[in-house]
RODO-2510 file (C-alpha; in nm, 4 decimals, decimal comma):
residues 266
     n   res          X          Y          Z
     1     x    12,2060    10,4019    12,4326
     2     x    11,8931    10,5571    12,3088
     3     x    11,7470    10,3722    12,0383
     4     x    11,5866    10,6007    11,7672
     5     x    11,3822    10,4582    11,5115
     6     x    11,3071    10,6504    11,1622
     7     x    10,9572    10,5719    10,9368
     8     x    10,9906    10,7137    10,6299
     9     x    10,6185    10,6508    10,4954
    10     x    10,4135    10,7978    10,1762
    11     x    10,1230    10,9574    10,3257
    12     x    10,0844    11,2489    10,5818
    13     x     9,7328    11,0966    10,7056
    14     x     9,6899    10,7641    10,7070
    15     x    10,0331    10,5982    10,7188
    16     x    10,1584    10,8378    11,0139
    17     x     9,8367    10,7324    11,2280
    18     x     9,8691    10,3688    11,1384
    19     x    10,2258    10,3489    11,2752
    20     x    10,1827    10,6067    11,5735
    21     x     9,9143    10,3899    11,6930
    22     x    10,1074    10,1011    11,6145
    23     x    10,4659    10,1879    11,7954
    24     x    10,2748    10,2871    12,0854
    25     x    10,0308    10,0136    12,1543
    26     x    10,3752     9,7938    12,2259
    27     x    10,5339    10,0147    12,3723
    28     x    10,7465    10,1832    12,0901
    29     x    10,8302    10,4825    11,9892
    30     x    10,9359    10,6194    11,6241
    31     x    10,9669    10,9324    11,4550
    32     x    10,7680    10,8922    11,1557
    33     x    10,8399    11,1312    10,8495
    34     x    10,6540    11,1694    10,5458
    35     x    10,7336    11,1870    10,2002
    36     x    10,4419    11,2770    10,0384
    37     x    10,5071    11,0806     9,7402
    38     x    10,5746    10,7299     9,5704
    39     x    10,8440    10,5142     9,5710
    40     x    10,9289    10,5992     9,1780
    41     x    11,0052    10,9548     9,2573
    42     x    11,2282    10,8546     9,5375
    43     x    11,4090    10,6171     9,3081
    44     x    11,4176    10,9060     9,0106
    45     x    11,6500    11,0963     9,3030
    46     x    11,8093    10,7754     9,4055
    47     x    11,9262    10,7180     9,0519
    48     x    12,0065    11,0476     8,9713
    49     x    12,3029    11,0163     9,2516
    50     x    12,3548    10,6931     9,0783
    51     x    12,2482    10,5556     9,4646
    52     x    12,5304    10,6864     9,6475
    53     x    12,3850    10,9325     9,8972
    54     x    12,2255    10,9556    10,1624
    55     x    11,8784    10,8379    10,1838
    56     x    11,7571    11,1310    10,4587
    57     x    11,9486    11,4015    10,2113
    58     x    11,7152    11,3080     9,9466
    59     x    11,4076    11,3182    10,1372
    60     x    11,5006    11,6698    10,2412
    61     x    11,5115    11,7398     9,8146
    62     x    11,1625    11,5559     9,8262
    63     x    10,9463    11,6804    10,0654
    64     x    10,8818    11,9952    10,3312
    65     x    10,7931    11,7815    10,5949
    66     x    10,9553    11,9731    10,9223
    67     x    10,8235    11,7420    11,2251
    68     x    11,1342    11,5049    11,2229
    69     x    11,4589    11,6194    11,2682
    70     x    11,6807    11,4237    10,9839
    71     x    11,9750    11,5498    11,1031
    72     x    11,9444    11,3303    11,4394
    73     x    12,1574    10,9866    11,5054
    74     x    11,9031    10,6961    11,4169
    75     x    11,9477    10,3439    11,5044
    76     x    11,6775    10,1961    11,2837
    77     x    11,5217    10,3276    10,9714
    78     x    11,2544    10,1515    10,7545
    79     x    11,0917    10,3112    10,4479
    80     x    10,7027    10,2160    10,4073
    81     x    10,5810    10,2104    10,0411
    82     x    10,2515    10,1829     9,8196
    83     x    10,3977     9,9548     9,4751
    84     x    10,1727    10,1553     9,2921
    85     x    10,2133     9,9600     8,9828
    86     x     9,9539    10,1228     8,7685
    87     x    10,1667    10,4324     8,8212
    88     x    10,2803    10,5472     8,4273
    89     x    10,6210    10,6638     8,4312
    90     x    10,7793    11,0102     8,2852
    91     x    10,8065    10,8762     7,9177
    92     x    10,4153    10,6858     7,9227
    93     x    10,2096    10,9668     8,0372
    94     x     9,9878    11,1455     7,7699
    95     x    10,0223    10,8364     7,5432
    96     x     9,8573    10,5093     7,4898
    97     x    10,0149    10,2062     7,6989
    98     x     9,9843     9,8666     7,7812
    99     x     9,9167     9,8080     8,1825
   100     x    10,1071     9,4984     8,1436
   101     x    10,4100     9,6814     8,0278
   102     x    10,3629     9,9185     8,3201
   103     x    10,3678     9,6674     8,5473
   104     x    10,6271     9,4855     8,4472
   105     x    10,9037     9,8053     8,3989
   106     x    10,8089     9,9226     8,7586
   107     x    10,8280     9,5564     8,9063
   108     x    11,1716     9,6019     8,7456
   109     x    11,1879     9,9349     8,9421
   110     x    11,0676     9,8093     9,2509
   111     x    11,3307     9,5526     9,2643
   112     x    11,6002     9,7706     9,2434
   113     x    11,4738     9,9719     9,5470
   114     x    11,4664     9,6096     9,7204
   115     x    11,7765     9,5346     9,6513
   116     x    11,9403     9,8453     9,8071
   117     x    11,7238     9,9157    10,0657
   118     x    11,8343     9,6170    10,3119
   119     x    11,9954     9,7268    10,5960
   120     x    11,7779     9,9062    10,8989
   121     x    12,0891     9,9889    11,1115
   122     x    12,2381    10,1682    10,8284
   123     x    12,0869    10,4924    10,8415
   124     x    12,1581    10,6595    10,5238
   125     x    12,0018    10,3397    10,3651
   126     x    11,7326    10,1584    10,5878
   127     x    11,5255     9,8800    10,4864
   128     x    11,2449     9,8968    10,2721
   129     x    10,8474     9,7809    10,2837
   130     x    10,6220     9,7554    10,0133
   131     x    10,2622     9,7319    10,0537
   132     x    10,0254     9,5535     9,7468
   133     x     9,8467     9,7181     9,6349
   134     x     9,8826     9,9824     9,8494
   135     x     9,8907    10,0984    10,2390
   136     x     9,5028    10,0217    10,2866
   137     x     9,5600     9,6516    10,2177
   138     x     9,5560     9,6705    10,6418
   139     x     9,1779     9,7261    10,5864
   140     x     9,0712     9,5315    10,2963
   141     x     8,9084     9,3122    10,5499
   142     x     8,6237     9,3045    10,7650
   143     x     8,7496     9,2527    11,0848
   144     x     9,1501     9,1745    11,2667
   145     x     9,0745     8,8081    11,1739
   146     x     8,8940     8,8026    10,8519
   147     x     9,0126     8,4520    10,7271
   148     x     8,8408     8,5538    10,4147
   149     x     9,1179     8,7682    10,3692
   150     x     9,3632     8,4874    10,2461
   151     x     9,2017     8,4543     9,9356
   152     x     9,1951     8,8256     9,8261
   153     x     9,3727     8,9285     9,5246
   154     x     9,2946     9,2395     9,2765
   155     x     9,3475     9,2715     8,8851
   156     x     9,5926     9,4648     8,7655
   157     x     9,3336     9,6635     8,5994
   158     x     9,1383     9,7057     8,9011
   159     x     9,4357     9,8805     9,0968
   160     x     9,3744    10,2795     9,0606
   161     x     9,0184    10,1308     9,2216
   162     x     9,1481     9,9936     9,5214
   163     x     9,1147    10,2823     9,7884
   164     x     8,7571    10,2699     9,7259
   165     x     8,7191     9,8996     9,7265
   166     x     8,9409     9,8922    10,0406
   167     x     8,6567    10,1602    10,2200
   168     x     8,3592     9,9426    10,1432
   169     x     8,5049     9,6366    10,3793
   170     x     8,3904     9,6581    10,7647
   171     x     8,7441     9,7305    10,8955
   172     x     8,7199    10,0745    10,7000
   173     x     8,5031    10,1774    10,9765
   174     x     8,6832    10,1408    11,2435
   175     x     8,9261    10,4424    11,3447
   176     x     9,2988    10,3521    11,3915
   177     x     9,3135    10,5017    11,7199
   178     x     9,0833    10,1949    11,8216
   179     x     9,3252     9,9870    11,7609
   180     x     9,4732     9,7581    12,0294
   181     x     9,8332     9,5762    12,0261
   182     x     9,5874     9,2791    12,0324
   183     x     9,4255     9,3778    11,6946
   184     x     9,7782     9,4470    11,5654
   185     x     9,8362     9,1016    11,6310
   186     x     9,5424     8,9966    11,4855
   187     x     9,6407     9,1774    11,1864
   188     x    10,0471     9,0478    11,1809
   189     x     9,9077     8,6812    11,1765
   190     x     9,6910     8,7326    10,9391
   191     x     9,9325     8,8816    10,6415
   192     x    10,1753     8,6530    10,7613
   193     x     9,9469     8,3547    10,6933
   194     x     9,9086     8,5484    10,3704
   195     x    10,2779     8,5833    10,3131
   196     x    10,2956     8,1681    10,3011
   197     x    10,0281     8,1458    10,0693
   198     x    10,2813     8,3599     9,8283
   199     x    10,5285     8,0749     9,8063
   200     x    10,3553     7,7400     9,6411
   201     x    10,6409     7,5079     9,8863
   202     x    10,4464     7,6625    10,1778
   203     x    10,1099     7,6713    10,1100
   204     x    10,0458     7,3383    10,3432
   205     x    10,2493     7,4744    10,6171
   206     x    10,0803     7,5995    10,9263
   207     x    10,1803     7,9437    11,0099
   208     x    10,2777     7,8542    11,3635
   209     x    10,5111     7,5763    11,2777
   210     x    10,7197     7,8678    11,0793
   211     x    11,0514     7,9199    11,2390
   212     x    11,1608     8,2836    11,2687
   213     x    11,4636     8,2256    11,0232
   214     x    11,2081     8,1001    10,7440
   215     x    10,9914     8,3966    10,8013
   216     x    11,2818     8,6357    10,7835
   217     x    11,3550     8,4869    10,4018
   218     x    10,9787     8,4908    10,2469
   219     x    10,9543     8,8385    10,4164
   220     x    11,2448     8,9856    10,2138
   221     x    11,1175     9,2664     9,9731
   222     x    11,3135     9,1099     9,6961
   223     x    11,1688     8,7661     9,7360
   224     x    10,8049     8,8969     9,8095
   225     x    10,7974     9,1082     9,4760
   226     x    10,9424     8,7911     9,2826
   227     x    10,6220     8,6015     9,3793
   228     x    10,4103     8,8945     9,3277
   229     x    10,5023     8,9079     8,9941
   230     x    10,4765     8,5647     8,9214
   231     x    10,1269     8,5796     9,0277
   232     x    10,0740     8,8758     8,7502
   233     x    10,1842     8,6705     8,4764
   234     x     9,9943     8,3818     8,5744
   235     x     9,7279     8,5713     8,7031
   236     x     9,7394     8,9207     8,6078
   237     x     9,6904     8,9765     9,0176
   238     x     9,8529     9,0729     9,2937
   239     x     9,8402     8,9047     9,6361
   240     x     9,6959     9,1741     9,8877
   241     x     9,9167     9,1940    10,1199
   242     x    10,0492     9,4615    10,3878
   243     x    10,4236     9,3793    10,4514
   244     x    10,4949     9,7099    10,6297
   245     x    10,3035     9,5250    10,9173
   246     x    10,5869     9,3294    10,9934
   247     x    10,8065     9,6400    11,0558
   248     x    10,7080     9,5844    11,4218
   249     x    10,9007     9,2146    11,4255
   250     x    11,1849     9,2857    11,2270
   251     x    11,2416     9,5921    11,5178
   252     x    11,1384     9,3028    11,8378
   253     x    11,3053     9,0174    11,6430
   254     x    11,2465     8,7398    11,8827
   255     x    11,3540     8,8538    12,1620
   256     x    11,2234     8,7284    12,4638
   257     x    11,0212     8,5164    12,2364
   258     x    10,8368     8,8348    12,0428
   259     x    10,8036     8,6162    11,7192
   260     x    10,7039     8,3096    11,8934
   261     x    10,4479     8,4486    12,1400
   262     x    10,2649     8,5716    11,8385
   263     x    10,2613     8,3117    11,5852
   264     x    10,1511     8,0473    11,8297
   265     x     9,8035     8,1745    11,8873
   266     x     9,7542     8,1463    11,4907
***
């Protein structure tokens, strides 16, 4: 059987070369389809059908995007997300708000869209990734290894500024079509070292002593935004972190050893 994969992703630039580059340097292949906007106007058409429909049927209602067939048989589909959790809803915009409040009804939001979104092989639902602050979190570094990088967070406030901060680190520079399956890695290990960081009962834990059935748990959307926003109301931060990078080992898994092979050089 053919295996089709589906990437439903935000943006018609950057996320579609990211993941091209990505499926191909290991030997992958996915039809990548963008929506051209966030995840709260996908879950504005998601709740107005109350959630029962089909996930492709609304992204036909969403965007004009004609270079993927939706109509074909896929085995796999993921959806790629920005939280975007500066973004005002319907009722705040025009009006004076509190960003705390913001963040806190579309954490609410985001959940929801976890919670549903959990099954890849389903393909009128898939299985959802959400990127903090945002897609260029892959590049707020300033190289594949930047250990540096486990320490970055960002202030709520500082959010709507994060593109920009994002194109000032060294890694902005480089194009995506550079990119090797070993930088990839380089990348995977790193936000997965980041990932263990999230959860306070891993923090001493080495990243290659995690066994794939413990990384499967703290990569869960729902358990990922849970610590995210515990860090905002201790904090008022989010942990930068790209989880849609490890849309490449939920598809390998571990077989022959995929997981394994590339914690073990951490």
């Amino acid at each position: 059987m053919t295996v089709k994969v589906l990437l439903i992703v935000e943006g018609k630039k950057t996320e579609k070369e990211f993941f091209s580059q990505m499926f191909n340097e290991y030997g992958a292949a996915a039809d990548i389809f963008a929506v051209s906007t966030n995840i709260y106007s996908l879950y504005s058409r998601m709740k107005h059908y109350d959630f029962l429909c089909d996930v492709k049927d609304v992204l036909k209602e969403l965007s004009d995007d004609k270079s993927v067939n939706l109509d074909q048989n896929f085995t796999y589909v993921y959806l790629i997300f920005d939280s975007d959790l500066h973004n005002l809803p319907f009722n705040k915009r025009g009006t004076e708000h509190n960003i705390k409040d913001v963040v806190d009804c579309n954490i609410t939001i985001l959940t929801e869209m976890a919670e549903y979104f959990t099954n890849e092989t389903d393909p009128s639902v898939g299985r959802l990734y959400i990127n903090y602050p945002m897609m260029e979190s892959f590049r707020y570094c300033n190289c594949f290894d930047d250990r540096d990088f486990l320490d970055a967070k960002i202030k709520i406030e500082c959010i709507k500024d994060f593109k920009s901060l994002a194109s000032k680190k060294r890694l902005a520079g480089v194009r995506i079509d550079n990119y090797k399956a070993n930088d990839f890695n380089n990348l995977i290990r790193l936000h997965l070292a980041k990932l263990i960081l999230l959860y306070n009962e891993f923090k001493n834990r080495c990243l290659h002593d995690l066994v794939y059935s413990e990384y499967q748990n703290l990569s869960a959307s729902t358990s990922i935004i849970k610590q995210q926003h515990l860090l905002v109301c201790s904090e008022n931060s989010l942990s930068v972190l790209n989880s849609s990078l490890f849309v490449i080992i939920d598809y390998y898994g571990n077989k022959a050893n995929f997981y394994n092979n590339l914690i073990k050089s951490y």
